[in-house]
mmCIF entry with sequence, helices, sheets and N, C-alpha, C, O atoms, coordinates in Angstrom:
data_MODEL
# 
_entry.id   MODEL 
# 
_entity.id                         1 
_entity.type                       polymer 
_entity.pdbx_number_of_molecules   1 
# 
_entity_poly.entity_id                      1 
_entity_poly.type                           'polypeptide(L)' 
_entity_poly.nstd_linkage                   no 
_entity_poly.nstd_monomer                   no 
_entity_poly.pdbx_seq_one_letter_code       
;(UNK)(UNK)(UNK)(UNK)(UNK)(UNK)(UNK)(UNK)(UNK)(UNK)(UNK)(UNK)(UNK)(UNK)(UNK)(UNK)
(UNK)(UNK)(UNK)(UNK)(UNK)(UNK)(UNK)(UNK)(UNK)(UNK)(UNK)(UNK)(UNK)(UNK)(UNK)(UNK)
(UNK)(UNK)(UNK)(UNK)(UNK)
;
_entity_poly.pdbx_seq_one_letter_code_can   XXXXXXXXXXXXXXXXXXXXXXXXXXXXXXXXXXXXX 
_entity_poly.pdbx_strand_id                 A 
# 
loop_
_entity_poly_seq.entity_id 
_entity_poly_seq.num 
_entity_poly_seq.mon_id 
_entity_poly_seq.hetero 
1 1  UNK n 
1 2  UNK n 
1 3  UNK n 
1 4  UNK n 
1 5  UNK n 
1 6  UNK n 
1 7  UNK n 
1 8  UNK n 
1 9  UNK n 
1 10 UNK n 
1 11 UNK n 
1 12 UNK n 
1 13 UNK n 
1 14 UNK n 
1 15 UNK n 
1 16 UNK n 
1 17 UNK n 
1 18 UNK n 
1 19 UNK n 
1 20 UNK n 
1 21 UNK n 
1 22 UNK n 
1 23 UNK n 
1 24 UNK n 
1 25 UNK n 
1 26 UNK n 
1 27 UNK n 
1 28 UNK n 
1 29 UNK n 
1 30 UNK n 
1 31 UNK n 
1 32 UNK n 
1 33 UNK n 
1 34 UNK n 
1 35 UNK n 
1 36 UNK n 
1 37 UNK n 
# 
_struct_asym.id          A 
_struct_asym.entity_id   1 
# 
loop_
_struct_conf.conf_type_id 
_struct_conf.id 
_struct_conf.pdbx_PDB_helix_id 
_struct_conf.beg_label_comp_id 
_struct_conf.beg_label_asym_id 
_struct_conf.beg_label_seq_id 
_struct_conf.pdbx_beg_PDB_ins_code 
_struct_conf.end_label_comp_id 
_struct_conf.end_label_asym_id 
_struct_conf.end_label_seq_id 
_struct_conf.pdbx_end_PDB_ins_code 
_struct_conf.beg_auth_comp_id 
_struct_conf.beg_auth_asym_id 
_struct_conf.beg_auth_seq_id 
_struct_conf.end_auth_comp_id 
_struct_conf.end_auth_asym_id 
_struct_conf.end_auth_seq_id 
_struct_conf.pdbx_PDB_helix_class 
_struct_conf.details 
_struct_conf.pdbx_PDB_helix_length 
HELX_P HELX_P1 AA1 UNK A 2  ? UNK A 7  ? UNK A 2  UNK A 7  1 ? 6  
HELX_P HELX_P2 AA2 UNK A 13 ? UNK A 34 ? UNK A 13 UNK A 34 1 ? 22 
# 
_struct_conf_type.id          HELX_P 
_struct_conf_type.criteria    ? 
_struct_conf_type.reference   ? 
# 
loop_
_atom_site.group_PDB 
_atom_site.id 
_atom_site.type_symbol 
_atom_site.label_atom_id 
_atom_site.label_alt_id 
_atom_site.label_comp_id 
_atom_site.label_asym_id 
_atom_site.label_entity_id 
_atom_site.label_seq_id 
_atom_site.pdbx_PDB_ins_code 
_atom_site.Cartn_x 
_atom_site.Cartn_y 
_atom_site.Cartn_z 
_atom_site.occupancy 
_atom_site.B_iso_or_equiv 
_atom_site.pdbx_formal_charge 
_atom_site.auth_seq_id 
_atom_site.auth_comp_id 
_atom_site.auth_asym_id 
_atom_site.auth_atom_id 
_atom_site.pdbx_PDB_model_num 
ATOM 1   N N  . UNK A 1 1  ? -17.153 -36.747 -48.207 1.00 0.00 ? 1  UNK A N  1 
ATOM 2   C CA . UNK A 1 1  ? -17.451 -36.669 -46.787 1.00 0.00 ? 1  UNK A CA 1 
ATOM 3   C C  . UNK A 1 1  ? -18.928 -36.389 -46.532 1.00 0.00 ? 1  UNK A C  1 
ATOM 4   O O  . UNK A 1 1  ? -19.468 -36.761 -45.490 1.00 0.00 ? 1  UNK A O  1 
ATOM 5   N N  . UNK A 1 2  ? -19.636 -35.673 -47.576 1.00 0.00 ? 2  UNK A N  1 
ATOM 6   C CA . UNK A 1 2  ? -21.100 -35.598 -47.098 1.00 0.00 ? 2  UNK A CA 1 
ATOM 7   C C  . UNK A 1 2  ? -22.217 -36.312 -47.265 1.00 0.00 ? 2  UNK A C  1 
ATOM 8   O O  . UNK A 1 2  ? -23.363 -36.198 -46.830 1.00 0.00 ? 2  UNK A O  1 
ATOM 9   N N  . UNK A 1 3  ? -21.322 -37.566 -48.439 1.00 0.00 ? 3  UNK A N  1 
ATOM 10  C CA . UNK A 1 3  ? -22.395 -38.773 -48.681 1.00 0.00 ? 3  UNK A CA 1 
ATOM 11  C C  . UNK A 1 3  ? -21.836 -39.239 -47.615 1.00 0.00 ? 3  UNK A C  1 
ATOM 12  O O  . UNK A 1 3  ? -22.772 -39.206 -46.815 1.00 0.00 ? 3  UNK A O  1 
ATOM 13  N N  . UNK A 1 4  ? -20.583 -39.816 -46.843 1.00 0.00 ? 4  UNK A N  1 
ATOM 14  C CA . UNK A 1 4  ? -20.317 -40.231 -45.253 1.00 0.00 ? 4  UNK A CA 1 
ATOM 15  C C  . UNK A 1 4  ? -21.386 -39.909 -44.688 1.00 0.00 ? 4  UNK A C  1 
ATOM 16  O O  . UNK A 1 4  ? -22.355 -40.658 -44.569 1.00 0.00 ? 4  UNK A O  1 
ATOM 17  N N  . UNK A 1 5  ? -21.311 -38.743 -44.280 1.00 0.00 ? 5  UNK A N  1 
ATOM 18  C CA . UNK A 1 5  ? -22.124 -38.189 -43.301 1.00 0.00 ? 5  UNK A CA 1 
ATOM 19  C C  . UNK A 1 5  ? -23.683 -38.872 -43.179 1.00 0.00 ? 5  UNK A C  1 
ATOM 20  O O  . UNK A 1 5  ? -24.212 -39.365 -42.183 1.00 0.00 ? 5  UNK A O  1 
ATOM 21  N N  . UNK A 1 6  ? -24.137 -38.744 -44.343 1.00 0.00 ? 6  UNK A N  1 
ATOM 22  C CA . UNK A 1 6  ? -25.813 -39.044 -44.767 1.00 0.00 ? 6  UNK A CA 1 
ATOM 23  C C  . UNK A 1 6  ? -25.799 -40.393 -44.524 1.00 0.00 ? 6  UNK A C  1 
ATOM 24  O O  . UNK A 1 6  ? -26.666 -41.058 -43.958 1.00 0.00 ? 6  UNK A O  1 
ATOM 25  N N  . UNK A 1 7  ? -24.437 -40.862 -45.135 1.00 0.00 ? 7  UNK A N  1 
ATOM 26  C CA . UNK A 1 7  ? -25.456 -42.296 -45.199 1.00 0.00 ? 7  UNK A CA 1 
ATOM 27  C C  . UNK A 1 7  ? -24.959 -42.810 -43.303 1.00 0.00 ? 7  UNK A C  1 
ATOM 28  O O  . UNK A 1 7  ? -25.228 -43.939 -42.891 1.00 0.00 ? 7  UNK A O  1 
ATOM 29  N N  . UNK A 1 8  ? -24.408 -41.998 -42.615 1.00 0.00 ? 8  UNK A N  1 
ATOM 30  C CA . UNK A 1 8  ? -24.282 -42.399 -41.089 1.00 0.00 ? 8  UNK A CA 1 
ATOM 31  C C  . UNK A 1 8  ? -25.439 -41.746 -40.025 1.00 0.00 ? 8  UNK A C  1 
ATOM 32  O O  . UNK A 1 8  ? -25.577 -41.781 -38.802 1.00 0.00 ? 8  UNK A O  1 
ATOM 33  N N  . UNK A 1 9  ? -26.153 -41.166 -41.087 1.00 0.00 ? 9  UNK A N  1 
ATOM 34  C CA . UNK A 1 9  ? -27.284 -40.422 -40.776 1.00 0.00 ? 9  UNK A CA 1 
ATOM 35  C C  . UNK A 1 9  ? -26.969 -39.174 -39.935 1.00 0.00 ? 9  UNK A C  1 
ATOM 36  O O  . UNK A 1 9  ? -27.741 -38.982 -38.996 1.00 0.00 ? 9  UNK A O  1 
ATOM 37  N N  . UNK A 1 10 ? -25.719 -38.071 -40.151 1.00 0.00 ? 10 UNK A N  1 
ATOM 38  C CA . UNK A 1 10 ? -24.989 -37.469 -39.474 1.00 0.00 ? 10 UNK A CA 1 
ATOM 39  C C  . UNK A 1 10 ? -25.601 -36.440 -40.138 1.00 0.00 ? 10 UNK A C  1 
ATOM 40  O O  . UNK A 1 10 ? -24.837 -35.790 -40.851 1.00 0.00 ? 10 UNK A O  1 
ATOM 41  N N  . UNK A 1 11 ? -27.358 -35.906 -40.114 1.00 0.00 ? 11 UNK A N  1 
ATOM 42  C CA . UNK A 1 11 ? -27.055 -34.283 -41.009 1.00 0.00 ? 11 UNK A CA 1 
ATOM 43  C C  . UNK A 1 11 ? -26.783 -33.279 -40.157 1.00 0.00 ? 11 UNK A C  1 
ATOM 44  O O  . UNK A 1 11 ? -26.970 -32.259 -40.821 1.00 0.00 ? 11 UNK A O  1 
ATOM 45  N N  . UNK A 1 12 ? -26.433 -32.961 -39.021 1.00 0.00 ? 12 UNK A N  1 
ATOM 46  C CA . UNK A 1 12 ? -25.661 -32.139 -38.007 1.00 0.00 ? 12 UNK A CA 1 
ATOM 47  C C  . UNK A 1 12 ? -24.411 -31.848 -38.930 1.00 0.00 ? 12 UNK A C  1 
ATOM 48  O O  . UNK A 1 12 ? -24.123 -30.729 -39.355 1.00 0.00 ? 12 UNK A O  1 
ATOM 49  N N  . UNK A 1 13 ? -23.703 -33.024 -39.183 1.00 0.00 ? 13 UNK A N  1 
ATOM 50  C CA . UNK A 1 13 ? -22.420 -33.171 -39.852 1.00 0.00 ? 13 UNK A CA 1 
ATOM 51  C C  . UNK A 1 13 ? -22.058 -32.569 -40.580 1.00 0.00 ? 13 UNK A C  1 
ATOM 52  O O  . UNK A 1 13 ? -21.147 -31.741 -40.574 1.00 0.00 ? 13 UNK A O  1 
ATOM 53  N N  . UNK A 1 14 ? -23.206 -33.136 -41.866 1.00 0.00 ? 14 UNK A N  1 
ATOM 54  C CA . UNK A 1 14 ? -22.852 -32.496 -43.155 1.00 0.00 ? 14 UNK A CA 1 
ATOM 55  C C  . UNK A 1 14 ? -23.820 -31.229 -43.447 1.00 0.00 ? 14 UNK A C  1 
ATOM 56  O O  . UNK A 1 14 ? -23.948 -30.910 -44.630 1.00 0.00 ? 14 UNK A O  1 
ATOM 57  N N  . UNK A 1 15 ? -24.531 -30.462 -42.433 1.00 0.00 ? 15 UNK A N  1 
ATOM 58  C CA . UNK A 1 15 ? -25.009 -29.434 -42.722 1.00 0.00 ? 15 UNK A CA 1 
ATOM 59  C C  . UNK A 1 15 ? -23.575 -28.239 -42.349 1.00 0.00 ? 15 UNK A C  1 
ATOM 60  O O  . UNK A 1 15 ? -23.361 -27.118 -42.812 1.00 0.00 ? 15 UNK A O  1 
ATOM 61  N N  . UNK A 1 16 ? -22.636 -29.228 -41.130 1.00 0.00 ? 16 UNK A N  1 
ATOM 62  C CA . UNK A 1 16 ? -21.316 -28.342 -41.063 1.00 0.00 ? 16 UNK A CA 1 
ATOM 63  C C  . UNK A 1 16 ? -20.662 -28.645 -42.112 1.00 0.00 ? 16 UNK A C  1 
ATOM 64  O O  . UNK A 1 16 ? -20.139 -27.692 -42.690 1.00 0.00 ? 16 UNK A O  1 
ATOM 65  N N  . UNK A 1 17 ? -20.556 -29.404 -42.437 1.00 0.00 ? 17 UNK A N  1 
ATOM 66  C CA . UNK A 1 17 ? -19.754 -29.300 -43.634 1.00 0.00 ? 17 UNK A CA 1 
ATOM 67  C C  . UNK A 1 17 ? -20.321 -28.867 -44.855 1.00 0.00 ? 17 UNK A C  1 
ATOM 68  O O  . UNK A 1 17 ? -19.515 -28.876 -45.785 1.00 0.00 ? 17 UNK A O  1 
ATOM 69  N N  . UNK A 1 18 ? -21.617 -28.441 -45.169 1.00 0.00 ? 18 UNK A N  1 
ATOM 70  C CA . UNK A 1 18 ? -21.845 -27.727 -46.307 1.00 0.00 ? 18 UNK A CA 1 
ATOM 71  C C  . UNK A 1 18 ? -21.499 -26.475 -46.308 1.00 0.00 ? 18 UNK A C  1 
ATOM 72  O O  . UNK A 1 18 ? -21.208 -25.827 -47.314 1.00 0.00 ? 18 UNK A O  1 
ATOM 73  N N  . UNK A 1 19 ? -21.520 -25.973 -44.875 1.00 0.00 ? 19 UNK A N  1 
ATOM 74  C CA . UNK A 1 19 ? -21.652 -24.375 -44.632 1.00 0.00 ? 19 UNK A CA 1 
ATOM 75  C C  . UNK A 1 19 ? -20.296 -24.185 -44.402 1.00 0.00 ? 19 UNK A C  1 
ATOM 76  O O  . UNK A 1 19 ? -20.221 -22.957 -44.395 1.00 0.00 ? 19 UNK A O  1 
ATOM 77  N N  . UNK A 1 20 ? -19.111 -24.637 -44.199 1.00 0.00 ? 20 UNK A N  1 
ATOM 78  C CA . UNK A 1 20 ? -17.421 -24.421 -44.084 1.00 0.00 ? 20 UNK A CA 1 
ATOM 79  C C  . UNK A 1 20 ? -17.276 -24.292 -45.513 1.00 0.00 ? 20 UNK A C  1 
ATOM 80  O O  . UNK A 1 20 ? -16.724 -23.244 -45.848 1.00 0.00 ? 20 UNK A O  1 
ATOM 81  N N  . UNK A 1 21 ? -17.803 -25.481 -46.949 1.00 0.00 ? 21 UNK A N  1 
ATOM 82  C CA . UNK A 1 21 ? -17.467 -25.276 -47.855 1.00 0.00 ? 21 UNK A CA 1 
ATOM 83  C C  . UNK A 1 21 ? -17.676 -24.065 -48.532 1.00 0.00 ? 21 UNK A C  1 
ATOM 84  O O  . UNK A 1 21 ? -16.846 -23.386 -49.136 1.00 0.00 ? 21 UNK A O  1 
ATOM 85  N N  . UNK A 1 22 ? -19.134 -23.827 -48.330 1.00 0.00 ? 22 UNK A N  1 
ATOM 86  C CA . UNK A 1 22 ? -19.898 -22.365 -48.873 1.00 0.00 ? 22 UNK A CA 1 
ATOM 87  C C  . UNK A 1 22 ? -18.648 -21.290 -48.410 1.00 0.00 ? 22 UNK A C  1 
ATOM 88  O O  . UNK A 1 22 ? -18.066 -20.554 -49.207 1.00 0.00 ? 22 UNK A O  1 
ATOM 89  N N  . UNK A 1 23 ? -18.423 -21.349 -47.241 1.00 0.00 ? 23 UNK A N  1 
ATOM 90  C CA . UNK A 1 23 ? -17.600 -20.142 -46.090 1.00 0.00 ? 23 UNK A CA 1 
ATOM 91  C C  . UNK A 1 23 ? -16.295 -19.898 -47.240 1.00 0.00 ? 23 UNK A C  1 
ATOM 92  O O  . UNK A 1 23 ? -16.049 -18.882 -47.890 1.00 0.00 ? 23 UNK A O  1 
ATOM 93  N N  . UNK A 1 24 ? -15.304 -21.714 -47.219 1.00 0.00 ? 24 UNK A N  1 
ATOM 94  C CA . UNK A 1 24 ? -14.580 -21.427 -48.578 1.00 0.00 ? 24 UNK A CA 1 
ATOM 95  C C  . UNK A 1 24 ? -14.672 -20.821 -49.875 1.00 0.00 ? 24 UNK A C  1 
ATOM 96  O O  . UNK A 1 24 ? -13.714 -20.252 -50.399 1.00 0.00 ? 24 UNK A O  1 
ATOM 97  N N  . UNK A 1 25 ? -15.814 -20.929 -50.410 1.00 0.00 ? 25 UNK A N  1 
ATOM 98  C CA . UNK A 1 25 ? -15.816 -20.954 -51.416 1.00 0.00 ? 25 UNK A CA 1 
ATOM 99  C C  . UNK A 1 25 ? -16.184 -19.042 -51.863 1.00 0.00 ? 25 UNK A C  1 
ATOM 100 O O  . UNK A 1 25 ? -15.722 -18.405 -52.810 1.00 0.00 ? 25 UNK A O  1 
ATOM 101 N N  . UNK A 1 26 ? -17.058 -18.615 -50.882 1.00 0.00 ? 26 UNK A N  1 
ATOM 102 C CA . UNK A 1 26 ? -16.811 -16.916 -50.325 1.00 0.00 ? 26 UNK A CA 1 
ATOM 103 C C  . UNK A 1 26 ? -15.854 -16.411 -50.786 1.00 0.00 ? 26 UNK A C  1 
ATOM 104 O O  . UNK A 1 26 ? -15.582 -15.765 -51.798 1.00 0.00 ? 26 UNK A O  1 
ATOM 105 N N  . UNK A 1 27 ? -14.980 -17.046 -49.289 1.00 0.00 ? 27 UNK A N  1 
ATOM 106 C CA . UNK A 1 27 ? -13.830 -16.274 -49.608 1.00 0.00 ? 27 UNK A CA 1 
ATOM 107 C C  . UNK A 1 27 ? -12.791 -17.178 -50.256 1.00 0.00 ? 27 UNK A C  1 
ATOM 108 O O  . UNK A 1 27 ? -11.996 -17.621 -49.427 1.00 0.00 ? 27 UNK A O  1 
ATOM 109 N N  . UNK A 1 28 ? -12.621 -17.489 -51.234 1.00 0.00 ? 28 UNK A N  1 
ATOM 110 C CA . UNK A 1 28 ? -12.132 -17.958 -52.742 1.00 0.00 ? 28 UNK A CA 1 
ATOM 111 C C  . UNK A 1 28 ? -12.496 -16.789 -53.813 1.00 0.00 ? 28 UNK A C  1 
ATOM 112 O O  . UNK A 1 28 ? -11.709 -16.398 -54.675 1.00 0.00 ? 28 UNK A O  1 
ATOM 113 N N  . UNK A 1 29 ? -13.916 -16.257 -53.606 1.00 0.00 ? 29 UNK A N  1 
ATOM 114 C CA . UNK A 1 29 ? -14.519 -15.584 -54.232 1.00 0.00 ? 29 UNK A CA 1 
ATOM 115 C C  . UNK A 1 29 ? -14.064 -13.883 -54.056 1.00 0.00 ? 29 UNK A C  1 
ATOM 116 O O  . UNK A 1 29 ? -13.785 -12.993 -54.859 1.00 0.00 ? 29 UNK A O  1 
ATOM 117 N N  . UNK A 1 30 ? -14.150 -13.969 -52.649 1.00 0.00 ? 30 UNK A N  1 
ATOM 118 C CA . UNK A 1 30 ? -13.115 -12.267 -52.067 1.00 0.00 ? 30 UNK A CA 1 
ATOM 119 C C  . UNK A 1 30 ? -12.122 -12.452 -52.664 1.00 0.00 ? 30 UNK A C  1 
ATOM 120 O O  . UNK A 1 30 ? -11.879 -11.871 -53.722 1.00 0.00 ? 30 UNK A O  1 
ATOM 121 N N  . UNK A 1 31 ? -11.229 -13.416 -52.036 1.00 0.00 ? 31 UNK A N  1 
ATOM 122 C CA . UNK A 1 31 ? -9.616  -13.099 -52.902 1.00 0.00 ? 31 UNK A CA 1 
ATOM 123 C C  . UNK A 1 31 ? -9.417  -12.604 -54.027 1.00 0.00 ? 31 UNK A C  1 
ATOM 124 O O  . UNK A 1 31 ? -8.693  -11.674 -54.383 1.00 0.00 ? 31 UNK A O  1 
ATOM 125 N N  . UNK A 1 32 ? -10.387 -13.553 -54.814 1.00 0.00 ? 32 UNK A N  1 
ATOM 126 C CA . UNK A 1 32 ? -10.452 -13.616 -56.806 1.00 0.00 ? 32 UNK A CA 1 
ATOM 127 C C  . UNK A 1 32 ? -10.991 -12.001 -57.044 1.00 0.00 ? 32 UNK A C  1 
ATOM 128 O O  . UNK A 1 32 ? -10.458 -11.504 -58.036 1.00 0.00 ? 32 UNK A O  1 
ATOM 129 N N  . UNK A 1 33 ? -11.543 -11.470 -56.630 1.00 0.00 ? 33 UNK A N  1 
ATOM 130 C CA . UNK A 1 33 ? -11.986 -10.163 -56.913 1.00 0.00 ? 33 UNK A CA 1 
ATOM 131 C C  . UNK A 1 33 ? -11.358 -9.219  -55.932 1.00 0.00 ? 33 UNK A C  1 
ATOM 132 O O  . UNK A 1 33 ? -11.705 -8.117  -56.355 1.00 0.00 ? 33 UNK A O  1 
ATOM 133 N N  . UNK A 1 34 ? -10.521 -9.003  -54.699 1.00 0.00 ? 34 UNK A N  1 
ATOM 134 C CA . UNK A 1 34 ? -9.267  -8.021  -54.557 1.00 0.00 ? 34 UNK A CA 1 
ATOM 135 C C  . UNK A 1 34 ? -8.309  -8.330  -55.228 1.00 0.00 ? 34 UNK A C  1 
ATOM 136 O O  . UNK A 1 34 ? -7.548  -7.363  -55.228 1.00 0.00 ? 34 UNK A O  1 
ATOM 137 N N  . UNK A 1 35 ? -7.945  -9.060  -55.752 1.00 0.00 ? 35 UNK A N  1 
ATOM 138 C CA . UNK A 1 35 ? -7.190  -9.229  -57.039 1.00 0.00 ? 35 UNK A CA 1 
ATOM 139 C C  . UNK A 1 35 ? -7.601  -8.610  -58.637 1.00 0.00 ? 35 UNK A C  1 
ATOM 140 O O  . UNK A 1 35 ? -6.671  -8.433  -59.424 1.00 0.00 ? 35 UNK A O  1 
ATOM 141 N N  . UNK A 1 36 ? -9.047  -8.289  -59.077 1.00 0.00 ? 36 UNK A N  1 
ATOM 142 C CA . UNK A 1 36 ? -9.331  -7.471  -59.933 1.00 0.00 ? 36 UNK A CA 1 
ATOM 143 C C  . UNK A 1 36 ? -9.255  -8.938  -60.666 1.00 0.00 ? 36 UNK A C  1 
ATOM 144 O O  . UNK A 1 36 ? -8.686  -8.769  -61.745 1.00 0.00 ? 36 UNK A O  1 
ATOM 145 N N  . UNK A 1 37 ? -9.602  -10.265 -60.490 1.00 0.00 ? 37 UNK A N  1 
ATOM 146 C CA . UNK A 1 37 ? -9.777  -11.275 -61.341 1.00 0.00 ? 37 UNK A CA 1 
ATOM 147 C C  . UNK A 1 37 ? -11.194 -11.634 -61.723 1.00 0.00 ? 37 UNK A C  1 
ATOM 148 O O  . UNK A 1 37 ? -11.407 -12.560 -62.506 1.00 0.00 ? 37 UNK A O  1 
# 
């Protein structure tokens, strides 16, 4: 979706969609460690 984006010349787009993934990937990161993983 973020080569979509670029090559529609959408970086509004995929600057949202970099920063939702980051947001995921956080808290992927919280969970994994209140879990003591």
């Amino acid at each position: 979706r973020i080569v979509q984006a670029e090559e529609l010349g959408e970086y509004g787009v995929r600057r949202l969609l970099e920063d939702i993934l980051m947001m995921e990937e956080e808290h992927r990161r919280d969970i994994m460690s209140s879990l003591g993983r």
